[in-house]
C-alpha positions as CSV (number, residue, x, y, z in Angstrom):
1,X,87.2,100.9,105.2
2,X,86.9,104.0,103.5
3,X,89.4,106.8,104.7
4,X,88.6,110.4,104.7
5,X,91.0,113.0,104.0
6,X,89.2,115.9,106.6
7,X,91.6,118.1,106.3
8,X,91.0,119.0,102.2
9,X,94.8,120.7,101.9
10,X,96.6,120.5,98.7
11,X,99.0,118.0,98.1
12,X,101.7,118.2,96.0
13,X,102.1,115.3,93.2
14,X,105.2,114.0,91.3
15,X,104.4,113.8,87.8
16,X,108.3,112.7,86.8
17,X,110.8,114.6,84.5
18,X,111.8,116.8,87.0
19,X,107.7,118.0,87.1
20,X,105.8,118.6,90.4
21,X,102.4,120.2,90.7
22,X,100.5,121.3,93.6
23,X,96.7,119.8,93.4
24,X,94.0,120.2,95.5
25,X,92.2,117.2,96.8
26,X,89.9,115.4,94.2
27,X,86.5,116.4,95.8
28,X,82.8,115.8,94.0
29,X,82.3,119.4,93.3
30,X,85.7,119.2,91.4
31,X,84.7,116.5,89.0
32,X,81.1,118.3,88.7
33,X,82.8,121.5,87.7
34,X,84.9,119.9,85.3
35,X,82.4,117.8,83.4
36,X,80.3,120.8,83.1
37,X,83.3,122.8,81.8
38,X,82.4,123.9,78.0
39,X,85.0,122.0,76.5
40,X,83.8,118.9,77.7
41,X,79.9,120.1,77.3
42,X,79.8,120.9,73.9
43,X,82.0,117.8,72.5
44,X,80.2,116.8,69.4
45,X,78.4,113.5,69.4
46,X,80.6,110.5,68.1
47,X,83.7,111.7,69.9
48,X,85.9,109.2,70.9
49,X,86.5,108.0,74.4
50,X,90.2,108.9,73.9
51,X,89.3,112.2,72.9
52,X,86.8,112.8,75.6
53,X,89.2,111.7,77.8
54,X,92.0,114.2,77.2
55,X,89.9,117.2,77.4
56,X,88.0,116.2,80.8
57,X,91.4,115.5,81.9
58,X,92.7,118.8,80.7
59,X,89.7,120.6,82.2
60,X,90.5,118.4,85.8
61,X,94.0,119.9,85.8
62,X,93.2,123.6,85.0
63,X,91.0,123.3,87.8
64,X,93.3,121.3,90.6
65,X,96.7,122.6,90.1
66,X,97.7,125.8,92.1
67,X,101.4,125.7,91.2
68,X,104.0,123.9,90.1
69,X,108.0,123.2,90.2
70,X,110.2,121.9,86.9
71,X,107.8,123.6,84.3
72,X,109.4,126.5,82.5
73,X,109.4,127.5,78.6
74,X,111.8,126.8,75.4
75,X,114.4,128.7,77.6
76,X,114.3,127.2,80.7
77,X,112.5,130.3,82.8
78,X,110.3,129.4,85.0
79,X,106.7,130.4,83.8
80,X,103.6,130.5,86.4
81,X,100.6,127.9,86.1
82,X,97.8,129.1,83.6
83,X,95.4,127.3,81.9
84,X,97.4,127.4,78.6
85,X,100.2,126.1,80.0
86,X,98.5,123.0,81.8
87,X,96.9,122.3,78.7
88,X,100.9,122.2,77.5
89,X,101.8,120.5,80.2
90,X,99.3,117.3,79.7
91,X,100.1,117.4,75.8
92,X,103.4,115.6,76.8
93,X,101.8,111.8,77.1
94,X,104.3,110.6,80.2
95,X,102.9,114.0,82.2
96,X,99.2,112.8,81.3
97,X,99.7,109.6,82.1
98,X,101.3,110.0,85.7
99,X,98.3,112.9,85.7
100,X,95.5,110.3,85.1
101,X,96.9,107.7,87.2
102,X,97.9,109.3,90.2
103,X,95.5,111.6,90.7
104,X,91.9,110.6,88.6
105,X,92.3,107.2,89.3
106,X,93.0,107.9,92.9
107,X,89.6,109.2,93.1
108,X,88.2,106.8,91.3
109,X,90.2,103.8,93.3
110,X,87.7,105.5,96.6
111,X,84.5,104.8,94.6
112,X,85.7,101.2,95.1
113,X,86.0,101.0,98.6
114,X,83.4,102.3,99.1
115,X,81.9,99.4,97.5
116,X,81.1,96.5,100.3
117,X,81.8,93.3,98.4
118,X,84.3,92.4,95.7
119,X,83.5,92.3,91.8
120,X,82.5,89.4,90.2
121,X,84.8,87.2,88.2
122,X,83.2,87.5,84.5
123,X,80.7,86.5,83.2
124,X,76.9,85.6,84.3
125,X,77.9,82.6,86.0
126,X,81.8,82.9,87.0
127,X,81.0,83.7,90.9
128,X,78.8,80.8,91.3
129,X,79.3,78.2,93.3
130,X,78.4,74.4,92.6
131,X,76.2,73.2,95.7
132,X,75.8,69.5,94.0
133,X,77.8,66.8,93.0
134,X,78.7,66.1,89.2
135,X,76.3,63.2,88.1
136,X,78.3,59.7,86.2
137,X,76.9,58.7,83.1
138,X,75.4,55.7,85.0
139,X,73.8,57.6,87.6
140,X,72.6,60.3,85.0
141,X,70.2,57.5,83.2
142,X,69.1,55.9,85.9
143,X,68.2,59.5,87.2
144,X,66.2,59.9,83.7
145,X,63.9,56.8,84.6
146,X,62.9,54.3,81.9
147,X,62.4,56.6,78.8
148,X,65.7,58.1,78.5
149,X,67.5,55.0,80.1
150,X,66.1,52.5,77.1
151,X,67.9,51.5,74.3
152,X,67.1,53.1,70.5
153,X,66.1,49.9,68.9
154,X,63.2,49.5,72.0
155,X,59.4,49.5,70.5
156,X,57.6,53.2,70.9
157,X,54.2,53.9,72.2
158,X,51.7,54.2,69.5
159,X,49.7,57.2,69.3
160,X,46.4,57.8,68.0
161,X,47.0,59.8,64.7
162,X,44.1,62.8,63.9
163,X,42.5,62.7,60.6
């Protein structure tokens, strides 16, 4: 069952090293406004998936955090949330990581719930089910009447040739 967060408030997420942000809640108009967000528009074709993701992920964050706690500069002051210093912040791979899986893929783990029936094992015939019996060798030439069931060395039908 799909359950719906009606209240919209931020929530604040623990991104570990001591780093907290406050994020609003992963709506659609949030991931529409960040995949048309310029950076991620005008990628150039051939860009790698890697690549693509860190600046949608980038352009996510500048977008859903509002604040944060544990995030200062090279002295240790405290410095307010700005876009620069997001894009900072998710340079530092543990950060991005947490980032990604605690908030994108929470978003993306509701796509499948919503989703009625479980995913197929893979491949094109890993979720089917056998509905008959495996056949014995014995049973299989019977099954394959007189033609298949005779011997090599038993004559063969003559055909008329065409000249």
């Amino acid at each position: 069952m799909l359950r719906l967060n009606l209240a919209r408030e931020p929530g604040w997420l623990d991104l570990g090293l001591g780093v907290r942000v406050r994020v609003e809640p992963l709506t659609t108009a949030l991931m529409v406004a960040s995949r048309s967000d310029p950076a991620v528009r005008t990628l150039p074709e051939g860009t790698s998936d890697d690549e693509i993701a860190v600046i949608f992920g980038k352009a996510l964050a500048e977008r859903a955090i509002t604040d944060w706690e544990g995030v200062g500069d090279a002295e240790g002051v405290p410095v307010p949330v700005s876009p620069e210093g997001i894009a900072a912040l998710l340079d530092i791979w543990p950060i991005f990581e947490r980032f990604q899986l605690a908030y994108v893929a929470k978003g993306l783990e509701l796509d499948a719930e919503k989703n009625a029936s479980a995913p197929s094992p893979t491949g094109s015939t890993a979720g089917a089910i056998a509905i008959a019996p495996p056949v014995s060798p014995a049973n299989h030439a019977r099954a394959a009447g007189p033609a298949r069931a005779a011997s090599p060395a038993a004559p063969r039908a003559k055909t008329a040739r065409k000249s």
